[in-house]
ZABAFI-448121 format. One record per residue (C-alpha): residue number from 1; residue in one letter; x, y, z. Coordinates in Angstrom, 1 decimal, decimal comma, always signed. Example, Ala and Ser with C-alpha at 12.3 -4.5 7.8 and 13.67 -1.06 7.14 Angstrom:
<rs>
+-----+---------+--------+--------+--------+
| num | residuo |   east |  north |     up |
+-----+---------+--------+--------+--------+
|   1 |       A |  +12,3 |   -4,5 |   +7,8 |
|   2 |       S |  +13,7 |   -1,1 |   +7,1 |
+-----+---------+--------+--------+--------+
</rs>
This chain:
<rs>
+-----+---------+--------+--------+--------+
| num | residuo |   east |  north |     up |
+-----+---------+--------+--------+--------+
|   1 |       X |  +26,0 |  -28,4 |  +13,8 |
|   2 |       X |  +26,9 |  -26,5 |  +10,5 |
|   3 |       X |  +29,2 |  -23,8 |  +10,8 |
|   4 |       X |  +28,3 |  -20,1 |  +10,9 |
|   5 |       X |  +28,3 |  -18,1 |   +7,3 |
|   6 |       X |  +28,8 |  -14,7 |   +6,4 |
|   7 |       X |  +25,2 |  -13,0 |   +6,3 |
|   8 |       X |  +23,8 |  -11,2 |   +2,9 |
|   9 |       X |  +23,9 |   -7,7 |   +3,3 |
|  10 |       X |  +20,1 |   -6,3 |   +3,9 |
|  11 |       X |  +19,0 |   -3,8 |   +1,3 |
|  12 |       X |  +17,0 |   -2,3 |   +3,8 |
|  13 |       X |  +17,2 |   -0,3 |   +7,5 |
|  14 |       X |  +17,7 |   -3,0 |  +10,2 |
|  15 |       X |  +16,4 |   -1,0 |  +13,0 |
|  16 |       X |  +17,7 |   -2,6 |  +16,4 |
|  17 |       X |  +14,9 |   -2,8 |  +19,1 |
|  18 |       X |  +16,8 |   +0,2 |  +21,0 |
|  19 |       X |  +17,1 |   +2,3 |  +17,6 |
|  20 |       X |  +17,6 |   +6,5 |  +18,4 |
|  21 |       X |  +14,6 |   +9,0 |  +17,6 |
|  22 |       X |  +17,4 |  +11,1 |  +15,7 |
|  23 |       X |  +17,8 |   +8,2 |  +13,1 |
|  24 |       X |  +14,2 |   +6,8 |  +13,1 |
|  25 |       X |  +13,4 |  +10,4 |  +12,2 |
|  26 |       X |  +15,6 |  +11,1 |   +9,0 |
|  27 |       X |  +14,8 |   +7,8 |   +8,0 |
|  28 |       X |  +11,0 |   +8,3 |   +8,0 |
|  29 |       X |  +11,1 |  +11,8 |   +6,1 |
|  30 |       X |  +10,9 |  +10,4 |   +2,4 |
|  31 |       X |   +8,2 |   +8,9 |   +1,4 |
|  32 |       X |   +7,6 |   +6,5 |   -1,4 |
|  33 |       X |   +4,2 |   +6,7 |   -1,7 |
|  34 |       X |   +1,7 |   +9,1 |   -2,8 |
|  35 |       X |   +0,7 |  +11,4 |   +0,2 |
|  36 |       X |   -2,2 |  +13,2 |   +0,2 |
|  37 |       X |   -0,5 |  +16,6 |   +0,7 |
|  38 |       X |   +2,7 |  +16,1 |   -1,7 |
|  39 |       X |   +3,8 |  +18,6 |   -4,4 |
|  40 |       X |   +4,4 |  +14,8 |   -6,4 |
|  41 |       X |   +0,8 |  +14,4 |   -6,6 |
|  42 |       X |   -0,3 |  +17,6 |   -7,7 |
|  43 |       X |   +2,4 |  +18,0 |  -10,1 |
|  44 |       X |   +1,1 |  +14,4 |  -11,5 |
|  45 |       X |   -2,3 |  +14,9 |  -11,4 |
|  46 |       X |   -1,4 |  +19,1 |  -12,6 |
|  47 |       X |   -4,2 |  +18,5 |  -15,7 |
|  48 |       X |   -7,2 |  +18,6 |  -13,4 |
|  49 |       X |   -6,6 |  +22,2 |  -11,9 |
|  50 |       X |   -5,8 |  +23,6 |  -15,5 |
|  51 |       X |   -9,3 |  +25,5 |  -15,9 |
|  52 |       X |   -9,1 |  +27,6 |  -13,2 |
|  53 |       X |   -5,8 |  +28,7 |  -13,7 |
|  54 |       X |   -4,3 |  +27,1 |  -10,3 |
|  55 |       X |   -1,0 |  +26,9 |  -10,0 |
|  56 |       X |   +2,2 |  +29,3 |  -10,8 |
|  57 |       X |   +1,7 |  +29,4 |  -14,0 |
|  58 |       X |   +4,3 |  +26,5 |  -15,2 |
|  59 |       X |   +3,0 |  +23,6 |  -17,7 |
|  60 |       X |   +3,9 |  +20,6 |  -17,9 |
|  61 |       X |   +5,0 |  +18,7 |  -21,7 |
|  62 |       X |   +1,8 |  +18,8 |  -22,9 |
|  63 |       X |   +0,9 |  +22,6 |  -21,9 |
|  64 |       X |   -1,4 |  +21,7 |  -18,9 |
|  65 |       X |   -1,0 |  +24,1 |  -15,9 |
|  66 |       X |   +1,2 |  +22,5 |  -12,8 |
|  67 |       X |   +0,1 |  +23,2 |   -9,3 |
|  68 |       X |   +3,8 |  +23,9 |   -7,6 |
|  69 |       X |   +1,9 |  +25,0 |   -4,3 |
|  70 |       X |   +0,3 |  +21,7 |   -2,1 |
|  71 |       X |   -0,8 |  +24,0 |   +0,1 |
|  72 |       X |   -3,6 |  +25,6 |   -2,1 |
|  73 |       X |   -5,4 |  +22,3 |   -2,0 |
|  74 |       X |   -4,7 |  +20,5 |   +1,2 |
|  75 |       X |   -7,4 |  +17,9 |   +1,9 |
|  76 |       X |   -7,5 |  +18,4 |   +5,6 |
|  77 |       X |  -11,4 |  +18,5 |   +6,4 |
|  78 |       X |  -14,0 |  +17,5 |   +4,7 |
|  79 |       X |  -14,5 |  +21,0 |   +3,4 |
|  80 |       X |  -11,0 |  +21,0 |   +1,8 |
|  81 |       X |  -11,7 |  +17,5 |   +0,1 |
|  82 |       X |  -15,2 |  +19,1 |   -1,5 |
|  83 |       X |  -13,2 |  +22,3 |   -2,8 |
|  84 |       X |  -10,8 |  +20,0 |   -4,3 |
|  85 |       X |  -13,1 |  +18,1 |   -5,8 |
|  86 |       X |  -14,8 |  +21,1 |   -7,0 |
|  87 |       X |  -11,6 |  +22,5 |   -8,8 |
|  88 |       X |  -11,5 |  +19,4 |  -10,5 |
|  89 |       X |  -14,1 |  +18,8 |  -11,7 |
|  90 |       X |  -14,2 |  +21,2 |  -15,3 |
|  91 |       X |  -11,2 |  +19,5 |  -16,6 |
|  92 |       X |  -12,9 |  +16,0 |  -15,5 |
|  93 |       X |  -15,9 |  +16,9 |  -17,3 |
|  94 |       X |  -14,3 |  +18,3 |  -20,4 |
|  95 |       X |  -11,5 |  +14,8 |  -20,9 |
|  96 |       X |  -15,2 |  +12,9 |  -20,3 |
|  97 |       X |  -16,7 |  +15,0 |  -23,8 |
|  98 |       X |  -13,3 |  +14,5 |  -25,5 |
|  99 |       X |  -13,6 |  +10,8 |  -25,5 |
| 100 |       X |  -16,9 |  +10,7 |  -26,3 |
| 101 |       X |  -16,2 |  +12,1 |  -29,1 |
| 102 |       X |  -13,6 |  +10,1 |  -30,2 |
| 103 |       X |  -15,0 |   +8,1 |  -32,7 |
| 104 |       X |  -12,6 |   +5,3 |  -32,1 |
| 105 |       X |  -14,4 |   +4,8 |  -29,1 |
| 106 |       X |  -17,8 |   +4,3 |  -30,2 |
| 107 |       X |  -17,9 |   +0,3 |  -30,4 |
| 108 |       X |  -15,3 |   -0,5 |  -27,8 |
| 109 |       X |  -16,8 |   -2,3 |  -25,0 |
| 110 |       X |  -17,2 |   -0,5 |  -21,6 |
| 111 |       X |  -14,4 |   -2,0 |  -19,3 |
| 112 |       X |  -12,4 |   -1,3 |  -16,5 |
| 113 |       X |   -8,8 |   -3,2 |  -15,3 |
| 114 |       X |   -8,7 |   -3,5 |  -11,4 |
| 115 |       X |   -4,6 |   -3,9 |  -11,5 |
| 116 |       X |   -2,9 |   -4,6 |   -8,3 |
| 117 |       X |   +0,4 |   -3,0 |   -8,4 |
| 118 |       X |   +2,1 |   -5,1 |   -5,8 |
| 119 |       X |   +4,0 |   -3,4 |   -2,0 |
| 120 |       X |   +6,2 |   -1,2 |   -4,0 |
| 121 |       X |   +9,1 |   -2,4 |   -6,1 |
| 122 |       X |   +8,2 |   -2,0 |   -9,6 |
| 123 |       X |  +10,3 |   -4,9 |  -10,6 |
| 124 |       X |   +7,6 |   -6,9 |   -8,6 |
| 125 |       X |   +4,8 |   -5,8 |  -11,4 |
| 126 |       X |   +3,6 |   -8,6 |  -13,4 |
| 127 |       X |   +4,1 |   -8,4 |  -17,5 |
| 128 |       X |   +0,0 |   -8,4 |  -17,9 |
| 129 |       X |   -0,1 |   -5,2 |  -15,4 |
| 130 |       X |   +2,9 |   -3,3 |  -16,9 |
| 131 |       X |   +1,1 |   -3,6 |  -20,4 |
| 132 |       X |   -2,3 |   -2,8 |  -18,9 |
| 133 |       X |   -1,0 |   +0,3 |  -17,6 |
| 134 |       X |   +1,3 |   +1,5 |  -20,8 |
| 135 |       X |   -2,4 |   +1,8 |  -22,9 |
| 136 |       X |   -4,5 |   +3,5 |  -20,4 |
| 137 |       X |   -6,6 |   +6,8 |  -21,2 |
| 138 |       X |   -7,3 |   +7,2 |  -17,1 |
| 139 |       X |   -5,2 |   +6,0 |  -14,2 |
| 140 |       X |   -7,3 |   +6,5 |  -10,8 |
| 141 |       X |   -5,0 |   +5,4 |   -8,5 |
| 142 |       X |   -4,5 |   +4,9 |   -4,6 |
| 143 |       X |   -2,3 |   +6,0 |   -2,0 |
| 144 |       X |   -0,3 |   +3,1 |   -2,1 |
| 145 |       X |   +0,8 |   +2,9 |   -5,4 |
| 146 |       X |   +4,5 |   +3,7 |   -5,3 |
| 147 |       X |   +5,8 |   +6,9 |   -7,4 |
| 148 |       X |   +8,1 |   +4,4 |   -9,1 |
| 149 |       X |   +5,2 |   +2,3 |  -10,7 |
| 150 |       X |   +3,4 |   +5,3 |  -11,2 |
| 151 |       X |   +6,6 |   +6,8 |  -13,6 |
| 152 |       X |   +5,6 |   +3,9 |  -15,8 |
| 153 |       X |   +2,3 |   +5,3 |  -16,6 |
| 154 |       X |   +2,3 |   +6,6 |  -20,6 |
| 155 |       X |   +2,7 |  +10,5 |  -21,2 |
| 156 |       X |   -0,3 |  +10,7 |  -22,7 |
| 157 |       X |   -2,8 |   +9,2 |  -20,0 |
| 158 |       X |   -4,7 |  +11,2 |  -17,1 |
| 159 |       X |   -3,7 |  +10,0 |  -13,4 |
| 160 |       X |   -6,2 |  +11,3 |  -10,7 |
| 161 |       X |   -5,4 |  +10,5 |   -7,4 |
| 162 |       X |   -8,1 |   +8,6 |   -5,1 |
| 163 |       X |   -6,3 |   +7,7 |   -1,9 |
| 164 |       X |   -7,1 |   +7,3 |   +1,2 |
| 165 |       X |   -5,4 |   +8,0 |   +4,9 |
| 166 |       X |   -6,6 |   +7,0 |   +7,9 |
| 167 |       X |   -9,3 |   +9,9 |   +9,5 |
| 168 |       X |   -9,6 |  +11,1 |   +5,2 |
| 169 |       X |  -10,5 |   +9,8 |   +2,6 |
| 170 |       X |   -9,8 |  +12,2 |   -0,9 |
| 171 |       X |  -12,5 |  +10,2 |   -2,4 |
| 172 |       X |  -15,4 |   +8,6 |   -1,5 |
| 173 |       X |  -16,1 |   +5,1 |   -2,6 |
| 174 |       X |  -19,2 |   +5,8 |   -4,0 |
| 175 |       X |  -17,4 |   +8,6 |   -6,0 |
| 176 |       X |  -14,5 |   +6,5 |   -7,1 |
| 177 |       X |  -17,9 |   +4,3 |   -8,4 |
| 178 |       X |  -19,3 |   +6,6 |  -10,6 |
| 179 |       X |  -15,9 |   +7,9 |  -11,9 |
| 180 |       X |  -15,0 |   +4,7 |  -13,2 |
| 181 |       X |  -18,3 |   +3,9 |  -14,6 |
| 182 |       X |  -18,7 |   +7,6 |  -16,4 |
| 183 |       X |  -15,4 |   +7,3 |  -18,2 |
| 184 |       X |  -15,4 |   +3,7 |  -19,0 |
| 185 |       X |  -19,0 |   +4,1 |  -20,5 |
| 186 |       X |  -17,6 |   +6,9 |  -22,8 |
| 187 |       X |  -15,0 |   +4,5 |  -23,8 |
| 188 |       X |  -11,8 |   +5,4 |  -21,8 |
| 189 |       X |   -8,9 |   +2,6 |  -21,3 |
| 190 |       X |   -9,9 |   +3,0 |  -17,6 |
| 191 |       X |   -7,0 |   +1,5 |  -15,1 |
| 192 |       X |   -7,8 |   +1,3 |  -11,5 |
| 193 |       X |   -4,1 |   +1,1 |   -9,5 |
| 194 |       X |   -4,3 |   -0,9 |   -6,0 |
| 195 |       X |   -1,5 |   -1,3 |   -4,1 |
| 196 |       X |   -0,9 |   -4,9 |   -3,3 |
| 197 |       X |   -3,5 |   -7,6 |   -5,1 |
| 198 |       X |   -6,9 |   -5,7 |   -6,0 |
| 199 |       X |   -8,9 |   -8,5 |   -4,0 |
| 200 |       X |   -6,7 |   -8,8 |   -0,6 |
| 201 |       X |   -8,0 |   -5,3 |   +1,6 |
| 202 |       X |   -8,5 |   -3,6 |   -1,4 |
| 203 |       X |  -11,7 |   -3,2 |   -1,6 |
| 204 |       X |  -11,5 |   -4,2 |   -5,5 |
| 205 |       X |  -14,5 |   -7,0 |   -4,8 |
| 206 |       X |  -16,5 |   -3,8 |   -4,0 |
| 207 |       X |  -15,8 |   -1,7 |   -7,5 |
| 208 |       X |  -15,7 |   -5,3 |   -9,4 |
| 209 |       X |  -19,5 |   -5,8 |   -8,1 |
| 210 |       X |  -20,9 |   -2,5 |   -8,4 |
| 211 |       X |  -19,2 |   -2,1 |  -12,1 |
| 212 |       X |  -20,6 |   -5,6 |  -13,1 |
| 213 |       X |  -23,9 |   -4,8 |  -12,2 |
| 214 |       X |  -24,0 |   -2,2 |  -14,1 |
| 215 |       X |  -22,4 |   -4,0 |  -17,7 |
| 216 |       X |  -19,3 |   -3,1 |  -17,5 |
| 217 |       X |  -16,5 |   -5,4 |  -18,2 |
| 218 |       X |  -14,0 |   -5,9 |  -15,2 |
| 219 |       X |  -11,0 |   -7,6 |  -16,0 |
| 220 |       X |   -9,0 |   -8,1 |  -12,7 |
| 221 |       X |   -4,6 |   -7,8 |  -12,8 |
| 222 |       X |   -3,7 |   -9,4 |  -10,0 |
| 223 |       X |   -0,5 |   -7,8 |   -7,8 |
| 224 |       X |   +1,8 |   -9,6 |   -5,4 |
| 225 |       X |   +0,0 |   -9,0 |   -2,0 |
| 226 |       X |   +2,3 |   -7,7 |   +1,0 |
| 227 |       X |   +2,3 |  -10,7 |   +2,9 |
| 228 |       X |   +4,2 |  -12,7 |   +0,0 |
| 229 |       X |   +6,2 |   -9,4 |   -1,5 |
| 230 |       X |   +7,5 |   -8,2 |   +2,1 |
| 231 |       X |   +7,7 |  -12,1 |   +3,7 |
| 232 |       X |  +10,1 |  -13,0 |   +0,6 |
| 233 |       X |  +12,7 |   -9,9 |   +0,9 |
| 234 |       X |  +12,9 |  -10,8 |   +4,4 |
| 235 |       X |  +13,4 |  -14,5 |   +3,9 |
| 236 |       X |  +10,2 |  -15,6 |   +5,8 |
| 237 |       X |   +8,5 |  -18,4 |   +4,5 |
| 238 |       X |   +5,2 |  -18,2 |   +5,7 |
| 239 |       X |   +3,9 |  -21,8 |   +5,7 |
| 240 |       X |   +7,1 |  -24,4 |   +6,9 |
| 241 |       X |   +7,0 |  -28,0 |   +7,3 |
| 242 |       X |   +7,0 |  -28,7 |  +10,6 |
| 243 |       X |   +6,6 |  -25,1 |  +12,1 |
| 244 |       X |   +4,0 |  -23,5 |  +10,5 |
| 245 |       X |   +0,9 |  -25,6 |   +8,4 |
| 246 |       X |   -1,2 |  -22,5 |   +7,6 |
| 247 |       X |   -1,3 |  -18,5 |   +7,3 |
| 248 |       X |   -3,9 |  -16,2 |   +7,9 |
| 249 |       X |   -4,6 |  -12,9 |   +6,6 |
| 250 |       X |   -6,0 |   -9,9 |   +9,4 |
| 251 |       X |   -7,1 |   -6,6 |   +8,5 |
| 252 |       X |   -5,9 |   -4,3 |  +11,8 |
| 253 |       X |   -8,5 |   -2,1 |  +11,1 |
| 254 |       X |  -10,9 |   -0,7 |  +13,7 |
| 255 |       X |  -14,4 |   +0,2 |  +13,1 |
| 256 |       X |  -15,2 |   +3,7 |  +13,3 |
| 257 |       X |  -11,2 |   +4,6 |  +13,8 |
| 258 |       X |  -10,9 |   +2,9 |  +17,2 |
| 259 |       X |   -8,2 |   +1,2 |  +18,8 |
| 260 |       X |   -9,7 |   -2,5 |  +18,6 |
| 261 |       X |   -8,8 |   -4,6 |  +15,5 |
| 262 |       X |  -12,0 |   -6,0 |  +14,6 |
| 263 |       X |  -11,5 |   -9,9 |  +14,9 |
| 264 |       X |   -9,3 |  -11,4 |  +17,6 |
| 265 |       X |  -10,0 |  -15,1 |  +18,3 |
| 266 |       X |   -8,5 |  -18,0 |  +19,5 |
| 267 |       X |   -7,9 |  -19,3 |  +15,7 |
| 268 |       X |   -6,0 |  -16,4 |  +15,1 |
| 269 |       X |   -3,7 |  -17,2 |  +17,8 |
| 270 |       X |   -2,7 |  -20,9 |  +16,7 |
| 271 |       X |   +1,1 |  -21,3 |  +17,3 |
| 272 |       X |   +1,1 |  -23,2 |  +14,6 |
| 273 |       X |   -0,4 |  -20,5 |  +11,7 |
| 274 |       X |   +1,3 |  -17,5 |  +11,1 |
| 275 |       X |   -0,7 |  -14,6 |  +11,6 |
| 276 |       X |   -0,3 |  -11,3 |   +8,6 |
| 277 |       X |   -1,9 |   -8,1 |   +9,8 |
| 278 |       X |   -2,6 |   -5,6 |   +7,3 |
| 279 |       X |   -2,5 |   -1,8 |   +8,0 |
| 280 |       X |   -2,5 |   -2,8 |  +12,1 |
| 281 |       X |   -0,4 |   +0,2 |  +13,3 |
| 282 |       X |   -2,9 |   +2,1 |  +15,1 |
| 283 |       X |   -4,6 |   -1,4 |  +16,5 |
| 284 |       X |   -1,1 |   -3,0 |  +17,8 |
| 285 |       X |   -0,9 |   -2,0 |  +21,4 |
| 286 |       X |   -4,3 |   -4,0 |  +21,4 |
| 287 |       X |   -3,9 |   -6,6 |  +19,0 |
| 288 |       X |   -0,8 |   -8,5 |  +20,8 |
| 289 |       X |   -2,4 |   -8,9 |  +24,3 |
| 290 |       X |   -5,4 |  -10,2 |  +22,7 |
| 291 |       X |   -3,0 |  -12,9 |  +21,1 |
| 292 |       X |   -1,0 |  -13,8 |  +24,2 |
| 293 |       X |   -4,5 |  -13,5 |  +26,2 |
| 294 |       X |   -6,2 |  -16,4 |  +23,6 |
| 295 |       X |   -2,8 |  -18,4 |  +24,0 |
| 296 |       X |   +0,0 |  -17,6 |  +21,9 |
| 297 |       X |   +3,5 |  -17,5 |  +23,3 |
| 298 |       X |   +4,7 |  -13,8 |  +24,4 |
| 299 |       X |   +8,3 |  -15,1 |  +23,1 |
| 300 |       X |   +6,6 |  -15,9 |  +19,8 |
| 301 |       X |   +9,5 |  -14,1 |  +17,1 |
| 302 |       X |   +7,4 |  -11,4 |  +15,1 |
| 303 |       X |   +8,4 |   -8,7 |  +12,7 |
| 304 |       X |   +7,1 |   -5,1 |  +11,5 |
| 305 |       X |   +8,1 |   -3,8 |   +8,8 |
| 306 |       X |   +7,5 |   -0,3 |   +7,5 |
| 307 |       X |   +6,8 |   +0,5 |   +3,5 |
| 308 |       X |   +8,2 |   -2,6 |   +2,4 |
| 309 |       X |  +10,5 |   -3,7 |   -0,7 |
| 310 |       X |  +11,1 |   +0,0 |   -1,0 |
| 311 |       X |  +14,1 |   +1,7 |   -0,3 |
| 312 |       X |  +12,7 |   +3,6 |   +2,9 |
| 313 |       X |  +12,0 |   +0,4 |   +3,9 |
| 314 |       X |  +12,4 |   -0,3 |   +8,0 |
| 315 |       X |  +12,7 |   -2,8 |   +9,8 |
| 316 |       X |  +11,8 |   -4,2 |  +13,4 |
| 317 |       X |  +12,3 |   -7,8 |  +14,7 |
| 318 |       X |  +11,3 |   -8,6 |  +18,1 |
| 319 |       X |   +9,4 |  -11,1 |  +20,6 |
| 320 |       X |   +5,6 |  -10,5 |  +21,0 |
| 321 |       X |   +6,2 |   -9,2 |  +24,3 |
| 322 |       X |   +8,2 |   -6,6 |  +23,0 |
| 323 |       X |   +6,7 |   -5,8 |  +19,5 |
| 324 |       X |   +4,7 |   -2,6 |  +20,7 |
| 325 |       X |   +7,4 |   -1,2 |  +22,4 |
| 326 |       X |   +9,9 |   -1,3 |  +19,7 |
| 327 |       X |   +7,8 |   -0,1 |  +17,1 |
| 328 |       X |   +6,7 |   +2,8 |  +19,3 |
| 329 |       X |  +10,4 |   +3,7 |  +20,2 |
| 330 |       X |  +11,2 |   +3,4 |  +16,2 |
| 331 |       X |   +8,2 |   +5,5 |  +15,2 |
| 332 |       X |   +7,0 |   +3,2 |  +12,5 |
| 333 |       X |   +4,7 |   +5,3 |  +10,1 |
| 334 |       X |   +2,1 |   +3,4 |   +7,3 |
| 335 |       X |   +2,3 |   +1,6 |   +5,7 |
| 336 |       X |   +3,3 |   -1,1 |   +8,1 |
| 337 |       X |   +3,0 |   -5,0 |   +7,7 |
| 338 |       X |   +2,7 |   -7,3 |  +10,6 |
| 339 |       X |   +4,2 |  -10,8 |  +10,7 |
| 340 |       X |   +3,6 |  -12,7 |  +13,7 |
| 341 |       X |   +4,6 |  -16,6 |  +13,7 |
| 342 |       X |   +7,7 |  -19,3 |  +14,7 |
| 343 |       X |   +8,6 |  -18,8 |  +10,6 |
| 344 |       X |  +10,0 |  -15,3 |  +11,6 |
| 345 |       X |  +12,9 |  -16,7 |  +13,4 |
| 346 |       X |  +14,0 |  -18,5 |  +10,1 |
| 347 |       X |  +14,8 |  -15,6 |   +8,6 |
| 348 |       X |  +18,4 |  -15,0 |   +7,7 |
| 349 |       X |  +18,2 |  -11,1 |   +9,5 |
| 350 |       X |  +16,6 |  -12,3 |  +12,8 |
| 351 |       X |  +18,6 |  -11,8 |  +16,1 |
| 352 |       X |  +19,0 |  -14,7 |  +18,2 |
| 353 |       X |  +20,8 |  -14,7 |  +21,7 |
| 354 |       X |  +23,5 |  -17,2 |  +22,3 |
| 355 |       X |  +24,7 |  -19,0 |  +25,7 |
| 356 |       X |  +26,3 |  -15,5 |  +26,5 |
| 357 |       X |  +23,8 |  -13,2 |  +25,9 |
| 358 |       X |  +25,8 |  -11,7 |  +22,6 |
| 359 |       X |  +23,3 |  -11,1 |  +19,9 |
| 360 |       X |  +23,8 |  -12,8 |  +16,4 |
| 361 |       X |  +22,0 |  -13,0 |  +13,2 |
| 362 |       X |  +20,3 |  -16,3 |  +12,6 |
| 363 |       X |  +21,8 |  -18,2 |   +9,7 |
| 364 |       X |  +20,2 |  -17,9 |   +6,2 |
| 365 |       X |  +18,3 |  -21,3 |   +5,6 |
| 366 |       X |  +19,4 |  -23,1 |   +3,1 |
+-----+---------+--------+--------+--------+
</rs>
């Protein structure tokens, strides 16, 4: 038996199963992410109110009014999110007549870059996306596009922000359709940002097909999806020789915001797969007695880990059995990955009990 080793310090918050309210709380209170209500976002996106004189009056470098107030445009209901998109739209008409008329833009091919920026760290981007994003004219990005990629984005390009939140969605994606078709047939540098890879839950298949269909050239960036990103700054491998022979990807989603994750089956429960559930918060008090009810082992070593590879990262290790519990008691906030498999365990931060019942860290594999 090889001898216990030191263990590398985790860059993260190790939350224990039993972890207070008081600390999950101050933890939880920074986002890195762009929120739907955050004076980030309308400082970023402060060119789009300009026309109607919104905001306190401050500009920004290139003399474009700043929204300082998130409260004026709170997307709440569905009637905020149309007055929003009302106010924006002057400024969105007159950037589309500017580069029309930019006669540099009159034979350059209609295309847009679907780029996936990866679960947060920027340092994760790849070189092709990094350059993709330095000569855009328009950055329509989602919710889960980190503020720190999002700094990377030239001075001189538009960002519009097109997230969506569970229960609301800032844009529609039929609307997020016709913007990107509108400014990439006036000949915009038109970059799409998706959290993640643009074709795992992303809906990228969707805007490549419509886009397509219409002529325009699609040129897809791919990002590291969670599942790798988040798995490899834990030290999970998801497929192991011997423990694991396969991995499967599950959305958590519900139709219609219910509390059912929309496929449970007994191939999702193979002990010897590891199961990755996507944005599965909300579904996880159902989705884990659905698993041990098809078969798989309520001691089976799983992990949640809350906006991962970021510095507010959090994290939970814990038994199946226990997994709902301990994420309730940490109050666990999206975006949240799932990892559900025997791989878990080989990770070099998960607890294991010894003959005593002390509780130790597992030994990093080697």
């Amino acid at each position: 038996r090889r001898p216990r080793r030191s263990l590398p310090s985790p860059q993260f918050t190790l939350l224990p199963p039993t972890c207070c309210a008081a600390t999950v709380s101050s933890s939880s209170s920074i986002s890195p992410f762009t929120e739907k209500d955050s004076i980030t976002r309308y400082q970023r996106d402060g060119w789009v109110y300009h026309a109607n004189g919104n905001g306190n009056g401050d500009s920004d470098s290139n003399g474009n009014a700043i929204c300082l107030s998130s409260s004026q445009f709170s997307s709440e209901t569905e009637h905020d999110r149309d007055r929003e998109i009302e106010v924006q739209l002057p400024e969105l008409r007159k950037l589309l007549e500017l580069i029309r008329s930019d006669k540099r833009k009159i034979n350059k091919v209609a295309s847009v870059a679907l780029v996936g920026t990866g679960p947060g760290d920027p340092e994760l981007l790849t070189v092709k996306a990094v350059r993709a994003i330095e000569k855009a004219d328009l950055v329509l990005y989602d919710r889960l596009v980190s503020n720190e990629v999002l700094d990377l984005v030239g001075p001189s390009a538009r960002l519009l922000y097109v997230g969506k939140t569970a229960g609301f969605h800032s844009r529609t994606q039929e609307e997020i359709h016709e913007l990107l078709l509108s400014f990439a047939e006036a000949g915009a540098n038109v970059i799409r940002l998706k959290g993640g890879d643009p074709l795992v839950f992303g809906r990228g298949g969707e805007e490549m097909d419509f886009l397509q269909k219409q002529g325009i050239q699609v040129t897809i960036i791919p990002g590291i999806t969670s599942a790798s990103g988040i798995s490899a700054e834990l030290g999970i491998p998801l497929t192991h020789r011997g423990i694991a022979n396969s991995v499967r990807f599950l959305t958590g989603h519900s139709r219609n915001g219910g509390t059912d994750p929309l496929f449970i089956s007994e191939h999702a429960a193979d002990c010897d797969s590891t199961l990755v559930v996507y944005m599965g918060l909300s579904t996880l008090p159902s989705l884990t007695p659905n698993l041990i009810s098809h078969g798989l082992s309520p001691e089976t070593p799983s992990v949640a880990i809350e906006r991962g590879t970021t510095p507010q990262q959090r994290v939970i290790f814990a038994e199946l059995k226990n997994l709902v519990d301990d994420v309730k008691s940490a109050a666990l906030v999206s975006p949240t990955l799932i990892i559900i498999g025997k791989v878990v365990a080989l990770s070099p931060f998960w607890p294991q009990l010894t003959e005593t019942s002390e509780t130790v860290q597992a030994l990093p594999t080697l």
